[in-house]
C-alpha positions in Angstrom: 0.0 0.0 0.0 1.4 3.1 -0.9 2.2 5.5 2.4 -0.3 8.7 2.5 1.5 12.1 1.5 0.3 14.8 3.5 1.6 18.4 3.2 0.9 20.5 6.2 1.1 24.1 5.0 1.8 27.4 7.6 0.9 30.2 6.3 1.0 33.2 8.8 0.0 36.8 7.1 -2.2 34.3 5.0 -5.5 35.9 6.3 -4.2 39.4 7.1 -5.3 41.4 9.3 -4.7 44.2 6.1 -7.3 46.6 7.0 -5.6 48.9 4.8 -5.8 46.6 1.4 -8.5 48.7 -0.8 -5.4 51.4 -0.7 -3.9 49.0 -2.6 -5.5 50.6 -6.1 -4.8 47.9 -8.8 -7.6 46.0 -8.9 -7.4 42.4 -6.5 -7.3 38.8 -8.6 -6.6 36.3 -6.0 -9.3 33.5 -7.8 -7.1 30.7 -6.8 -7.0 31.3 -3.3 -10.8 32.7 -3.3 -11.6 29.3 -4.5 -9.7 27.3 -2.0 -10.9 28.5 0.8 -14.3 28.2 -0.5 -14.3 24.8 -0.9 -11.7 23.3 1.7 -13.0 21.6 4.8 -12.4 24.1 7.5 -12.2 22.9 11.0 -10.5 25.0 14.0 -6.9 24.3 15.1 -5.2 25.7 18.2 -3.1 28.3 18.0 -3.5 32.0 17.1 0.1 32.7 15.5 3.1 30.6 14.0 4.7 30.5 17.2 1.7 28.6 18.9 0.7 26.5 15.8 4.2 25.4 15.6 4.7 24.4 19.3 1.2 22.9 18.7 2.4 20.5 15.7 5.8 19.2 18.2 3.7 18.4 20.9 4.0 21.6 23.1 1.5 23.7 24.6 1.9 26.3 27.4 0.0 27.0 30.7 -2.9 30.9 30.5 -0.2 32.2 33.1 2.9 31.4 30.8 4.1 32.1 27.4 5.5 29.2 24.6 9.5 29.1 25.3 10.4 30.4 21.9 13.6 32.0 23.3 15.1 28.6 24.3 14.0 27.2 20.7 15.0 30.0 18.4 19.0 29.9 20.6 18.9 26.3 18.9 17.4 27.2 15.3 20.6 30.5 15.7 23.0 27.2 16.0 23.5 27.3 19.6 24.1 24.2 21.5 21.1 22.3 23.8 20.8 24.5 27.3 18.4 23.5 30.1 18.7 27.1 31.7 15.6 29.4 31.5 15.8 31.7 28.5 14.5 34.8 27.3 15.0 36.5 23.7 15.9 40.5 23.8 15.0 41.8 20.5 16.5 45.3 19.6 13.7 47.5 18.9 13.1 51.4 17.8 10.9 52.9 19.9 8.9 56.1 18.3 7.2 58.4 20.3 3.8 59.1 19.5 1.5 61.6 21.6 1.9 59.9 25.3 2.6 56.3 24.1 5.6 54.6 22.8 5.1 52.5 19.3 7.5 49.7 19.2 9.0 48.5 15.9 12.0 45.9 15.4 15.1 47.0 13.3 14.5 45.0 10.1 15.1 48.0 8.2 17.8 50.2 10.0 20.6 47.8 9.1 22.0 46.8 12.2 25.0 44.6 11.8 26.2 41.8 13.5 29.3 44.4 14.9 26.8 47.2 16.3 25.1 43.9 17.5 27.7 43.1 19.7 28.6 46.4 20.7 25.5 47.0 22.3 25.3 43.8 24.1 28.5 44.5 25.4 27.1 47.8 26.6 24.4 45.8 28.4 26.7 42.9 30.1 28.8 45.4 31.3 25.5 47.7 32.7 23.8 44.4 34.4 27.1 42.7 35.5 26.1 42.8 39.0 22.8 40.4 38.1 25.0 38.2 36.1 23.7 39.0 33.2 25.7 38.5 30.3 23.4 37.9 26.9 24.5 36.0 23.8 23.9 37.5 20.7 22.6 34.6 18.0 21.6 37.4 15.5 22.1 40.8 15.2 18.3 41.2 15.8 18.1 38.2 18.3 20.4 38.0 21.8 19.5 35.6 24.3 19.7 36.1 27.7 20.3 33.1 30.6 18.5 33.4 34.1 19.8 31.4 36.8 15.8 31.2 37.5 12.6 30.4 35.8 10.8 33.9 36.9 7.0 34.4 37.5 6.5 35.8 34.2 4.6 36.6 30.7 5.6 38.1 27.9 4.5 38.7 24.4 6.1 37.8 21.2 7.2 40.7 19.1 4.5 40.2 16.2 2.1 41.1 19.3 3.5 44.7 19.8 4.8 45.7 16.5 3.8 49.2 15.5 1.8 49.6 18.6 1.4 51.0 22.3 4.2 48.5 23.8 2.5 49.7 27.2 -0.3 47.3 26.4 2.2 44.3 26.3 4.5 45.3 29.0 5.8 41.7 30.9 3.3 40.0 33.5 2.9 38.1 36.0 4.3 38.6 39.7 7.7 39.8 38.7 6.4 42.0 35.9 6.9 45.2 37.5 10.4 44.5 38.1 11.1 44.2 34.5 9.4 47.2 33.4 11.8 49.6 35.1 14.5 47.0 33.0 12.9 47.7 30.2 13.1 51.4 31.0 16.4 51.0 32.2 17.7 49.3 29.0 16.2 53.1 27.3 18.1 54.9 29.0 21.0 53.5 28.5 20.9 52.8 24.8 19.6 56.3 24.4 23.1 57.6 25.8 25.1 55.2 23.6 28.1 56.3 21.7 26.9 53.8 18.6 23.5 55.3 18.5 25.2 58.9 18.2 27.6 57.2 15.2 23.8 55.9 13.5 22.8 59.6 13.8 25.6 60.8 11.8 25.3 58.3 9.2 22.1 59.1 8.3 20.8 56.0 10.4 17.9 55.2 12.9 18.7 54.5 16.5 18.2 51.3 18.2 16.9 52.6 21.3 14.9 49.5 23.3 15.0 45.8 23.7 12.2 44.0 23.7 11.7 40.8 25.7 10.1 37.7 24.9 9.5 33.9 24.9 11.1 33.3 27.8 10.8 29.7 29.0 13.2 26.3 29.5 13.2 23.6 27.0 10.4 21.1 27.3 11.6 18.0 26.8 11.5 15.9 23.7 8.7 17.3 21.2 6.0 14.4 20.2 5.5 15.2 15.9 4.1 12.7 13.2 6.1 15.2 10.7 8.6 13.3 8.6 10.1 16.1 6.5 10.3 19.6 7.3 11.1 23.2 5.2 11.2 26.5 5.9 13.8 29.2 7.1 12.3 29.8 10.8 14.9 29.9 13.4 11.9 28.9 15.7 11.2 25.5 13.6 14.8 24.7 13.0 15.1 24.6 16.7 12.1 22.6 17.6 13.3 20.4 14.7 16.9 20.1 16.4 15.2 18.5 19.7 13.4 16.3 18.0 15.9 15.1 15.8 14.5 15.9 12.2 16.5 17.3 9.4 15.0 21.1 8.1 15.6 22.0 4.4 14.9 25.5 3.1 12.3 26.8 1.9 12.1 25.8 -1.9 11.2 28.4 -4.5 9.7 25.7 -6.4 7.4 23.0 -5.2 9.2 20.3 -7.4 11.5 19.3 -4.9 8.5 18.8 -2.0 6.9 16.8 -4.7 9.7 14.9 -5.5 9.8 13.4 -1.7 8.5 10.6 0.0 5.6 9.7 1.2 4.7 11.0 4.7 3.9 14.2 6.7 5.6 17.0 5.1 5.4 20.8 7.5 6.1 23.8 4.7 6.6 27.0 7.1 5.6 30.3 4.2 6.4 32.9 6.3 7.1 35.4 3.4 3.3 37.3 4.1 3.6 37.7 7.8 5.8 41.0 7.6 4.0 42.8 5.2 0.9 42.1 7.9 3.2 43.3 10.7 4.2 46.2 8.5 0.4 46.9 7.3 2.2 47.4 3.9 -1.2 46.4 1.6 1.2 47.0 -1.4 3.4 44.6 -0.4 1.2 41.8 0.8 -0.6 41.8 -2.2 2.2 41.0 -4.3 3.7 38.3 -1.7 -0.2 36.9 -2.1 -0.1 36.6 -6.2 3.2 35.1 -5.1 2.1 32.5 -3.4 -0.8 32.0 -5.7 1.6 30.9 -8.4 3.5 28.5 -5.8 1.0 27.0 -4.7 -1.0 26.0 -7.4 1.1 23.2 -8.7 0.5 21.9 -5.0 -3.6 21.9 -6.0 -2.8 20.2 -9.5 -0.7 17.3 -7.1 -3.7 16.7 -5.1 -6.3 16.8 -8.0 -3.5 14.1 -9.8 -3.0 11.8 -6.4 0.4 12.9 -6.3 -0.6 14.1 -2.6 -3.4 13.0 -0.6 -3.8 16.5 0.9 -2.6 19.9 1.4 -3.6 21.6 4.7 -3.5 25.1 5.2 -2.6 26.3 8.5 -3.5 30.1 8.6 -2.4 30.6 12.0 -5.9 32.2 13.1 -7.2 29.4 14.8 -8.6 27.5 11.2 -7.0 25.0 9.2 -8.3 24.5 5.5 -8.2 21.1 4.1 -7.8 20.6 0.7 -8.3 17.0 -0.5 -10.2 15.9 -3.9 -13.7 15.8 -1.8 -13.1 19.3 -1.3 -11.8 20.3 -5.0 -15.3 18.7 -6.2 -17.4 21.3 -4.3 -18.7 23.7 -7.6 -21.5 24.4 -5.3 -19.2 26.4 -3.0 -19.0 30.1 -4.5 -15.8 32.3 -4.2 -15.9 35.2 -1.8 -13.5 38.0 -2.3 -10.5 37.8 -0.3 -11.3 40.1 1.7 -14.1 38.9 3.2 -11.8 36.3 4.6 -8.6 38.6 6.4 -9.1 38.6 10.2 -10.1 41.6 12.1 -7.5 44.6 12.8 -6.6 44.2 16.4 -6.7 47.4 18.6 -4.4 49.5 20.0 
């Protein structure tokens, strides 16, 4: 009997929010997409991001009064080695005043390298060296930072916060309070930095917060029926290190995920989740007709029984399965995309 082939397919940014997308002026053709989310089978999945719907998929879920321990997992996917220590990720951020909030942004676009990186780590060892702290920079966007201590506490992921009041997602939990004034502390000091001064000169934006996040221990050996994995997530290649599977990178074509064996194949398309975070309807349009024309030989496989499905992860709290039942449906008409995208969140 020939083994089922499965592709399980994350899509975050899929479904928006893009409350800005009839700025976009050309006119929208999405008919593929329209279509297949008319007909799949939609059921609900947990998780409400990629982080969560990943974790979900390995086996790992996390308590109301604790976040998913993404640092601990994205350390591994930046090629650090296994550590049992509680972790959190510190995530240089501009911060841009705004009235009488603070909008948070990260520093995708401000070209920090790997050397100012370092530099202002070094600033903070050398500020927090009575706590011990000394953080590890994996990435010039992502440091990690070791606690001799799991603390009583919640944070949010920076795809919560991005372009928003970062008051509304300031740590919790009974040490909370104690890491806001670090939070505010780590302001002040990059504010007086000598590299930030440098920046100005050259024309550059200053990297004037850290953001912290996913802090957390590693849980243990994930549980996953996944046989083959893709995608260029630090977060899956870590979760994928623990449990011992191989992660290739995302392909431009589909040929090569067609070309494997049978089995439960994960595809991680995270190219439409910054154009969300950006609310850049220019942009995710064009990353959407994108992925249009790499998916649909993926739909053509499951109509020929090259695959027995394609499942759609959205990373809303749906999945879409797409199967030959579902491609059968003519009865189910197209809605415009739009009708679709999730709601803008507030503040």
């Amino acid at each position: 009997m020939t083994e089922p082939r499965n592709l399980h397919l994350l899509v975050p940014g899929l479904l928006g929010p893009m409350p800005t997308l009839n700025q976009a002026g050309a006119p929208l053709d999405f008919k593929l997409l329209e279509r297949l989310l008319a007909r799949a089978h939609r059921v609900a999945h947990p998780g409400h991001d990629l982080e969560s719907v990943l974790f979900r998929l390995f086996g790992i879920s996390a308590d109301d009064d604790r976040n998913l321990p993404t640092a601990a997992y994205r350390r591994l996917g930046d090629g650090a080695a296994a550590d049992e220590r509680y972790w959190l990720q510190l995530t240089p951020v501009y911060l841009r005043p705004d009235q009488d909030r603070l909008l948070l942004f990260d520093v995708e676009d401000l070209d920090l390298t790997l050397d100012e990186a370092n530099e202002l780590a070094q600033l903070f060892n050398s500020h927090f060296a009575e706590e011990g702290w000394q953080a590890e920079v994996g990435h010039p966007h992502r440091w990690y930072l070791p606690l001799a201590s799991a603390p009583a506490l919640k944070t949010y992921e920076l795809s919560d916060v991005f372009g928003r009041n970062m008051d509304l997602f300031l740590p919790e939990g009974e040490e909370g309070i104690r890491w806001h004034g670090v939070l505010n502390e780590i302001q002040m000091l990059f504010y007086a930095a000598d590299l930030n001064a440098r920046r100005e000169q050259a024309g550059k934006g200053p990297i004037n917060g850290l953001w912290l996040s996913g802090g957390g221990q590693l849980a243990g050996q994930p549980r996953t029926s996944l046989t083959i994995l893709y995608g260029n997530s630090p977060l899956l290649c870590g979760l994928a290190s623990v449990a011992g599977k191989p992660v290739e990178p995302l392909p431009d074509r589909v040929d090569v995920l067609l070309d494997s064996t049978g089995g439960e194949l994960l595809v991680c398309y995270d190219r439409l989740q910054r154009p969300v975070l950006c609310a850049d309807p220019y942009d995710w349009s064009e990353q959407i007709n994108q992925f249009e024309r790499w998916i649909e030989p993926l739909v053509d496989a499951v109509r020929d029984k090259r695959l027995d499905s394609l499942q759609l992860y959205t990373c809303n709290g749906q999945k879409y399965r797409i199967d030959r039942s579902a491609l059968r449906r003519f009865w189910k008409r197209p809605q415009p995309l739009g009708k679709w995208l999730d709601r803008n969140p507030q503040g």
